[in-house]
N, CA, C and O atoms as CSV, one atom per row, in Angstrom:
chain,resi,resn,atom,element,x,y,z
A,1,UNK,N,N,156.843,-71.541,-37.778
A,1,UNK,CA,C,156.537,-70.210,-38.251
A,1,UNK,C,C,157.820,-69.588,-38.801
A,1,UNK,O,O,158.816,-69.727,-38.090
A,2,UNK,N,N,157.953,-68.949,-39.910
A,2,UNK,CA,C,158.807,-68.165,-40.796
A,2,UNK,C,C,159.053,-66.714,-39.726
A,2,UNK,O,O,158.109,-65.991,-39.408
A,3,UNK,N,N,160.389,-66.489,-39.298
A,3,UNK,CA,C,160.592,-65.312,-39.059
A,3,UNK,C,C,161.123,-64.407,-39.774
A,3,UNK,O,O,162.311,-64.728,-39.793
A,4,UNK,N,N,160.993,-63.397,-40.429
A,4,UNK,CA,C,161.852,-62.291,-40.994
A,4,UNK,C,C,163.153,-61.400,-40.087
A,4,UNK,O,O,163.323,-60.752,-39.055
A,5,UNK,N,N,163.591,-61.703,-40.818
A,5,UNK,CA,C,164.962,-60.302,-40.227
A,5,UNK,C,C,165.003,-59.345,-40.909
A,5,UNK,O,O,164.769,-59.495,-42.108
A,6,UNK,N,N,165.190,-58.546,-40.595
A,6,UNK,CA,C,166.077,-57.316,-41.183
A,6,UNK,C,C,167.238,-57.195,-42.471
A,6,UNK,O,O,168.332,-57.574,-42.053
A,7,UNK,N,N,167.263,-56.980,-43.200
A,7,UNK,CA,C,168.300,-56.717,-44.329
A,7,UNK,C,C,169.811,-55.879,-44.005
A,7,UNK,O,O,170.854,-55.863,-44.660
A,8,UNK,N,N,169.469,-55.256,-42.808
A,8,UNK,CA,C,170.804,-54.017,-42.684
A,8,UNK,C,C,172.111,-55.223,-42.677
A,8,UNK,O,O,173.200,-54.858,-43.120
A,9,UNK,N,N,172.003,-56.206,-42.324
A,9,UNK,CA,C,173.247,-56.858,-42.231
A,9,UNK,C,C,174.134,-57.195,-43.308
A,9,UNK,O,O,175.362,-57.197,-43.403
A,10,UNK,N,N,172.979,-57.546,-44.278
A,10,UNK,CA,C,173.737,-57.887,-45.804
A,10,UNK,C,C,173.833,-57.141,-46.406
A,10,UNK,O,O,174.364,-57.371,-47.493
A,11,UNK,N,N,173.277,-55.432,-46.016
A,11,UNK,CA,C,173.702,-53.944,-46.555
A,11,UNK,C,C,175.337,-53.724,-45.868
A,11,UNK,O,O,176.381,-53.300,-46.365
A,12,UNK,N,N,175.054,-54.129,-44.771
A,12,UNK,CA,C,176.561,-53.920,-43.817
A,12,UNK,C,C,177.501,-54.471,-44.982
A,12,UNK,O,O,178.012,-53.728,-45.821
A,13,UNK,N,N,177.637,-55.563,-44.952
A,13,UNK,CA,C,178.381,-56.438,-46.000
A,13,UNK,C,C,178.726,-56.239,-47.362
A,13,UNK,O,O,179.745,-56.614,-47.942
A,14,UNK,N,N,177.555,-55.472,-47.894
A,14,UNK,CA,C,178.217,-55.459,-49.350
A,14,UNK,C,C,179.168,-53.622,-49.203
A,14,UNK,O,O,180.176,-53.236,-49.795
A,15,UNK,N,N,178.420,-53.005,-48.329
A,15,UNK,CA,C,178.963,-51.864,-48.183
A,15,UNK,C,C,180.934,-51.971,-47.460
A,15,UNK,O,O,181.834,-51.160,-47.679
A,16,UNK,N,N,181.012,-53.469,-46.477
A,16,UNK,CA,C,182.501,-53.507,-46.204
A,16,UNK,C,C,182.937,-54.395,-47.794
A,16,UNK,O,O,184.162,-54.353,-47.909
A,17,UNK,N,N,182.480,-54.921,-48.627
A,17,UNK,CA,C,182.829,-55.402,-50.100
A,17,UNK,C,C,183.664,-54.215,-50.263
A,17,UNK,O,O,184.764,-53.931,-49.790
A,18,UNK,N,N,182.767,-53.505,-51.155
A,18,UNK,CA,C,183.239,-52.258,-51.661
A,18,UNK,C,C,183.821,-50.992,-50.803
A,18,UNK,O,O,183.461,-49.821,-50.926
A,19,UNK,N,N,184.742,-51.472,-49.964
A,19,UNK,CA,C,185.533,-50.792,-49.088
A,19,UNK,C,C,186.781,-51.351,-49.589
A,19,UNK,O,O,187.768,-50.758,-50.025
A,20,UNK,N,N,186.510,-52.896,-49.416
A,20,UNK,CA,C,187.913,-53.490,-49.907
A,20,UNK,C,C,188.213,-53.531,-51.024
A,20,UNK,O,O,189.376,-53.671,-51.402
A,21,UNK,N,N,187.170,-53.410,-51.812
A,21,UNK,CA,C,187.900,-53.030,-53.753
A,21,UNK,C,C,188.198,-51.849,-53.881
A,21,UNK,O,O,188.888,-51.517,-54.845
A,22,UNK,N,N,187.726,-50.835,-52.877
A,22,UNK,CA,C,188.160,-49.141,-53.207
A,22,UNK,C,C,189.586,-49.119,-52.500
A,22,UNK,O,O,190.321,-48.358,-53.129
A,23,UNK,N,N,190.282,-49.740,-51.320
A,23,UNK,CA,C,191.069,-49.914,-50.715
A,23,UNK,C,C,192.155,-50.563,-51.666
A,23,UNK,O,O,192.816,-49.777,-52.345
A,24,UNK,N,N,192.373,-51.734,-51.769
A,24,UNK,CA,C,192.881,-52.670,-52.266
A,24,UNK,C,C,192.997,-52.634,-53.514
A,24,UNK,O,O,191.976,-53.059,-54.054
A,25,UNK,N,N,194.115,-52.184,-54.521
A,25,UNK,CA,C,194.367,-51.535,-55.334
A,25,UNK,C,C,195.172,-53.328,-56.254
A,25,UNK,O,O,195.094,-53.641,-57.442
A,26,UNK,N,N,195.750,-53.989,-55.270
A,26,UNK,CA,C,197.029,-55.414,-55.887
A,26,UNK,C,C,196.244,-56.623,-55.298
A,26,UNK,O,O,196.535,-57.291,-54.306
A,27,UNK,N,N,195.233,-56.743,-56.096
A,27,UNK,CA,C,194.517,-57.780,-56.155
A,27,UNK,C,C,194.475,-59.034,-57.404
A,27,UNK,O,O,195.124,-58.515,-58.312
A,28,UNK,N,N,194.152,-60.043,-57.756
A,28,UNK,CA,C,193.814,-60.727,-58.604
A,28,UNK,C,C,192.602,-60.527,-58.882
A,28,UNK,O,O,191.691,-60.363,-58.070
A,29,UNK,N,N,192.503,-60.535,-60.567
A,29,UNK,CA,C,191.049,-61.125,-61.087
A,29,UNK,C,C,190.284,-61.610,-60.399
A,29,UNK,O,O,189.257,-61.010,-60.082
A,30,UNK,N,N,190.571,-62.868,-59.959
A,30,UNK,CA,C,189.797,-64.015,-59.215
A,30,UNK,C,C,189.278,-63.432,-58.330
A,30,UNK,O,O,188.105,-63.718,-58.090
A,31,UNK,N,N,189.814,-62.614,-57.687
A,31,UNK,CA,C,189.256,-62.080,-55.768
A,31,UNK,C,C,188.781,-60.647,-56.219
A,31,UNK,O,O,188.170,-59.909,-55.446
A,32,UNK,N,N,189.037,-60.356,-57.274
A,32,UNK,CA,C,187.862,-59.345,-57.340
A,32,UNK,C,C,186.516,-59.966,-58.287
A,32,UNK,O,O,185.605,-59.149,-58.415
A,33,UNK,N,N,186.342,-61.060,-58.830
A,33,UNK,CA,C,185.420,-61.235,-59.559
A,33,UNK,C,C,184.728,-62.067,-58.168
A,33,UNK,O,O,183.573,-61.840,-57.807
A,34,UNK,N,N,185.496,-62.903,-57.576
A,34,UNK,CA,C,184.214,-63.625,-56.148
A,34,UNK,C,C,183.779,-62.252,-55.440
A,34,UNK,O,O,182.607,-62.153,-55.077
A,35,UNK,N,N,184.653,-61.204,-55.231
A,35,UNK,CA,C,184.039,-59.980,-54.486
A,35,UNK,C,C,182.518,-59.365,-55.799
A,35,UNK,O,O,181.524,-58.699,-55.509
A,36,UNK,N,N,182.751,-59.685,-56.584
A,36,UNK,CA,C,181.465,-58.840,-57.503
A,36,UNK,C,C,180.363,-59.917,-57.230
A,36,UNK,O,O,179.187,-59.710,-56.933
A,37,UNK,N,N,181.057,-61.210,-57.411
A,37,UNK,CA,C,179.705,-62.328,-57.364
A,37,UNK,C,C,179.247,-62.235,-55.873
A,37,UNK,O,O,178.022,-62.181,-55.764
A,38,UNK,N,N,179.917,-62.205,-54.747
A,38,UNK,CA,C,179.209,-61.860,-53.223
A,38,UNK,C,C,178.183,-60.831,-53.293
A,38,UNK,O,O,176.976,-60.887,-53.058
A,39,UNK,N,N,179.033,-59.756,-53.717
A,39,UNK,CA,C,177.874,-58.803,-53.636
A,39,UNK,C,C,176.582,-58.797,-54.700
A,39,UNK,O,O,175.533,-58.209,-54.435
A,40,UNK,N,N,176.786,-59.471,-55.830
A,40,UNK,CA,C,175.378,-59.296,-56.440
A,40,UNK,C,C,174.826,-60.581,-55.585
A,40,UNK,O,O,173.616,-60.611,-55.359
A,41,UNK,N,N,175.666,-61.660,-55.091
A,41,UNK,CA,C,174.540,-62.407,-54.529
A,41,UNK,C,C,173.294,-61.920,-53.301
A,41,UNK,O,O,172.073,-62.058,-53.222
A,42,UNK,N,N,174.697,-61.092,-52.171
A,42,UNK,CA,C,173.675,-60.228,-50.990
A,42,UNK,C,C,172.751,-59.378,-51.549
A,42,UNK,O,O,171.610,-59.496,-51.102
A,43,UNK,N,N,172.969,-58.384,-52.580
A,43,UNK,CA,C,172.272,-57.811,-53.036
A,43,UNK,C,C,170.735,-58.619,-53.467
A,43,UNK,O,O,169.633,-58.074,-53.516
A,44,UNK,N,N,170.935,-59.532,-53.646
A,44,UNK,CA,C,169.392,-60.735,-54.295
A,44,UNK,C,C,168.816,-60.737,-53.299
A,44,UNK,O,O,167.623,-60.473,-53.146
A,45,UNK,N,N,169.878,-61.145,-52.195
A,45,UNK,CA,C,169.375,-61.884,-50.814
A,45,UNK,C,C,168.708,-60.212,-50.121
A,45,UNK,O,O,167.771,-60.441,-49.357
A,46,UNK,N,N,168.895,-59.295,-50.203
A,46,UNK,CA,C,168.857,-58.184,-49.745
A,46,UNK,C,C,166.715,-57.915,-51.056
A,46,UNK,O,O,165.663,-57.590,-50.505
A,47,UNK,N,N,166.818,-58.138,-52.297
A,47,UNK,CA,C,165.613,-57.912,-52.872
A,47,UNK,C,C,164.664,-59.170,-52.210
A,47,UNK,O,O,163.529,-58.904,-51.815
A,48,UNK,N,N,164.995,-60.015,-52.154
A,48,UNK,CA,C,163.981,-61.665,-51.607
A,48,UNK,C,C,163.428,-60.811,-50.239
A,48,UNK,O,O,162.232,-60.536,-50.144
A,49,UNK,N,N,164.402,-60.420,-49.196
A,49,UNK,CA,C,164.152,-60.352,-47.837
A,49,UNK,C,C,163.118,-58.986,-47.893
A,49,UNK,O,O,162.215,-58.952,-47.057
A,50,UNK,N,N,163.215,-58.103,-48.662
A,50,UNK,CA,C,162.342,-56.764,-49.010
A,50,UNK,C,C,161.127,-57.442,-49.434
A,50,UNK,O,O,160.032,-57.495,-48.874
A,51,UNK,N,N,161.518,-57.938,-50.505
A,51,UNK,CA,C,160.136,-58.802,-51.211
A,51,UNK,C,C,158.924,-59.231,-50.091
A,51,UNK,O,O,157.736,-58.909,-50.138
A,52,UNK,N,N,159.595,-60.036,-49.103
A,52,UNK,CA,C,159.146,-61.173,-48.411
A,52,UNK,C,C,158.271,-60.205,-47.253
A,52,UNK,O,O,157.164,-60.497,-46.800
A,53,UNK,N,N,159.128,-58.911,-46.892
A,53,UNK,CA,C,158.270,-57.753,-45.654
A,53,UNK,C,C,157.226,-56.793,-46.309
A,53,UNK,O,O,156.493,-56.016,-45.698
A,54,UNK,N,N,157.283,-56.968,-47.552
A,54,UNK,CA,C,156.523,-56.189,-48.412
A,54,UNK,C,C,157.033,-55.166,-48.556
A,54,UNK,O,O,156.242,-54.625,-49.329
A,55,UNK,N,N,158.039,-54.254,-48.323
A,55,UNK,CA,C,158.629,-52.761,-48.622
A,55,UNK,C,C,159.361,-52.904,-50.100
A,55,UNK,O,O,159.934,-53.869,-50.607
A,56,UNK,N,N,159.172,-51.870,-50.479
A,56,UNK,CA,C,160.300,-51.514,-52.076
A,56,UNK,C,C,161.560,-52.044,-51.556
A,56,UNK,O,O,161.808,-52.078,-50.350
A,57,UNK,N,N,162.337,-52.446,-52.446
A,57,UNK,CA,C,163.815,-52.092,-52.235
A,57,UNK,C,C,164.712,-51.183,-52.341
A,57,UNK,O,O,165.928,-51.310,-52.196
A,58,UNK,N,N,164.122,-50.276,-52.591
A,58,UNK,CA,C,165.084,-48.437,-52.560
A,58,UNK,C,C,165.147,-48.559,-51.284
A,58,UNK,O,O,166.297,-48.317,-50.917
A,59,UNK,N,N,164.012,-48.988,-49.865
A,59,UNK,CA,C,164.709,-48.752,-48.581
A,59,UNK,C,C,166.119,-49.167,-48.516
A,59,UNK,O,O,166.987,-48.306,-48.662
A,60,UNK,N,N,166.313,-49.915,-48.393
A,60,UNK,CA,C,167.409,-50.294,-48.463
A,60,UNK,C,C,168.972,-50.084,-49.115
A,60,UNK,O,O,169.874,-50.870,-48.823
């Protein structure tokens, strides 16, 4: 049987992302472009898991 979880975790996550790009001013390209690709990935993973409980994704 398929269990569902909750989404708040990968909200947790992209929300500490964008802590560290607002923080962190002497970064490389590179580590801020894997920080954009993480978060649009959680963000997917964050629409699938909405998808999957049936709620909109504005909850979230």
């Amino acid at each position: 049987m398929l269990q569902l979880f909750t989404t708040r975790t990968y909200q947790d996550r992209v929300d500490e992302i964008y802590k560290l790009l607002e923080s962190d001013r002497d970064y490389s390209l590179r580590l801020f472009e894997w920080r954009m690709r993480r978060i649009h990935c959680l963000n997917l993973k964050i629409k699938q898991r909405s998808a999957d409980m049936g709620r909109k994704e504005e909850i979230y």
